[in-house]
C-alpha positions in Angstrom: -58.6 24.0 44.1 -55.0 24.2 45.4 -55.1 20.4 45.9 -56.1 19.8 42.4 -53.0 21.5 40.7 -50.6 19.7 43.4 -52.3 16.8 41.9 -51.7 17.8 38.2 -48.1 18.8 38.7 -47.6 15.4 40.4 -49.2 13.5 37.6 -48.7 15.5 34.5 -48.0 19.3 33.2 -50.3 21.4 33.7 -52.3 22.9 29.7 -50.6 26.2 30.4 -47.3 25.3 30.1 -44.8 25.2 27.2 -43.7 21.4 26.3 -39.8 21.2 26.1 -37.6 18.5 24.5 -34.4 18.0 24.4 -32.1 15.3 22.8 -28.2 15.4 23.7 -26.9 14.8 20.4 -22.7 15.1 21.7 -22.4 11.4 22.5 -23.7 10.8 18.6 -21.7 13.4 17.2 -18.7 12.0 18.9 -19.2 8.5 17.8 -20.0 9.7 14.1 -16.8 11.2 14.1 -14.5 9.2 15.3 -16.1 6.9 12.9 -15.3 9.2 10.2 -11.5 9.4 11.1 -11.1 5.7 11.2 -12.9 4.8 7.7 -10.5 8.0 6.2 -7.6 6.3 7.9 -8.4 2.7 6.0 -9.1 4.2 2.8 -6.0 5.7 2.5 -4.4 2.9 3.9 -5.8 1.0 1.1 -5.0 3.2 -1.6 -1.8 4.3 -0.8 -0.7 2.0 1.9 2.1 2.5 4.2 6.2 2.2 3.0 7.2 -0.9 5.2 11.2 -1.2 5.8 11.8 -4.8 6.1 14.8 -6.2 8.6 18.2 -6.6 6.2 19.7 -10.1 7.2 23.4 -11.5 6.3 22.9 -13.7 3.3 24.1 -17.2 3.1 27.3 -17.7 0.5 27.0 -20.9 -1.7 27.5 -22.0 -4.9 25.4 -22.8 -7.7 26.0 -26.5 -7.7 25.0 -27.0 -3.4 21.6 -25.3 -4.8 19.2 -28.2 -5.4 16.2 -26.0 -6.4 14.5 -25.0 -9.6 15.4 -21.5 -10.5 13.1 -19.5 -12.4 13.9 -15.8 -14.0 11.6 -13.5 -14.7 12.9 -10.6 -17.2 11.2 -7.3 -17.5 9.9 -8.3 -20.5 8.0 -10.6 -19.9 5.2 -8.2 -19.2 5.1 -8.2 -23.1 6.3 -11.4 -24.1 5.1 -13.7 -21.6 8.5 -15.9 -21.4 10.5 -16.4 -18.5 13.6 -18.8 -18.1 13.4 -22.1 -15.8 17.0 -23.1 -15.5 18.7 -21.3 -18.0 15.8 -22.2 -21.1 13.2 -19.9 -21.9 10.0 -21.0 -21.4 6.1 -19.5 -22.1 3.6 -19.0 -19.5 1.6 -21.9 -20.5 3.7 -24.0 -20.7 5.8 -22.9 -17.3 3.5 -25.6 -15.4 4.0 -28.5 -17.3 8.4 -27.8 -17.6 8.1 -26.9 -13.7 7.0 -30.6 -12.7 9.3 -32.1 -15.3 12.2 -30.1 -13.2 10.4 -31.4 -10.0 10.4 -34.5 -10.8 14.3 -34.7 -12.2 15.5 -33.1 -9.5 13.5 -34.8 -6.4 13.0 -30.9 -4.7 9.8 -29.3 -3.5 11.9 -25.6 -4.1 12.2 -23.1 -6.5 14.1 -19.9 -5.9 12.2 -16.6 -8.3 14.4 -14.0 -9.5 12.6 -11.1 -10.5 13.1 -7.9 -12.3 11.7 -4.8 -10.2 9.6 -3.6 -13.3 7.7 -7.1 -13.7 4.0 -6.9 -13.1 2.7 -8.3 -10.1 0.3 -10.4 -12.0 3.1 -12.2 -13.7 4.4 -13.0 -10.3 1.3 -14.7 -9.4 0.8 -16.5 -12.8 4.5 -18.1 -12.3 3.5 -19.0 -8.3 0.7 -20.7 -9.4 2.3 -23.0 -11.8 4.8 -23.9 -9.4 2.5 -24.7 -6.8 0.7 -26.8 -9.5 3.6 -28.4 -10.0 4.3 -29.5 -6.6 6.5 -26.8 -6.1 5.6 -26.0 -2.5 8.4 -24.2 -1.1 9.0 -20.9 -2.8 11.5 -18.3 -2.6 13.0 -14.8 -3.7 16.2 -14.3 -4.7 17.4 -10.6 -4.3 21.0 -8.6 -5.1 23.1 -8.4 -2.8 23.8 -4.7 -1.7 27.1 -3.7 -0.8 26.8 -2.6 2.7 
């Protein structure tokens, strides 16, 4: 008879004893969390993002008449009154597209410099980038104040 249990226990459990299972769950819980800490990490990247100090260069001096650009001003109101100025004229957002190529084309220049008020909607930035690339205005640029250093 002692053969036959060598057997069993070499084979299988024996009906008389208890059946244990375990499953190591540390690796998962490790995983999941550090899973959790990175998708916190985005979502607040995303909603409050991070303050960026950009490099301050030495600006270039020159005078109005070497710039052969179009110059476009965006005042704070035109959150309201969708106007900006193109050149010194005030112009509306619809037609901003059509006065851009016309500037394009009398001037021979693929630039235009923005200057923008810091309480302008974003949106309104976009709006006037789009009609200047629609009217061949590829290279685009912001002009900023100069601070006193």
């Amino acid at each position: 008879m002692s053969g036959l249990r060598k057997d069993r226990r070499r084979f299988g459990r024996l009906p008389e004893e208890e059946v244990l299972s375990e499953i190591n769950i540390t690796p998962l819980t490790d995983v999941l969390l550090v899973l959790l800490i990175i998708f916190l990490l985005a979502a607040a990247a995303g909603v409050f993002g991070f303050n960026i100090r950009l490099p301050k260069g030495a600006p270039k001096k020159f005078k109005k008449n070497q710039f052969k650009g179009v110059m476009v001003t965006i005042p704070f109101w035109a959150n309201t009154k969708k106007e900006v100025f193109v050149g010194g004229k005030l112009v509306s957002l619809q037609d901003l597209s059509y006065v851009l190529y016309k500037e394009h084309k009398k001037k021979k220049t693929h630039d235009v410099v923005m200057q923008i008020d810091k309480s302008v909607l974003y949106g309104i930035v976009i709006k006037v980038m789009d009609a200047a690339k629609s009217a061949r205005l590829s290279h685009i640029s912001f002009a900023a104040p100069l601070v006193p250093q």
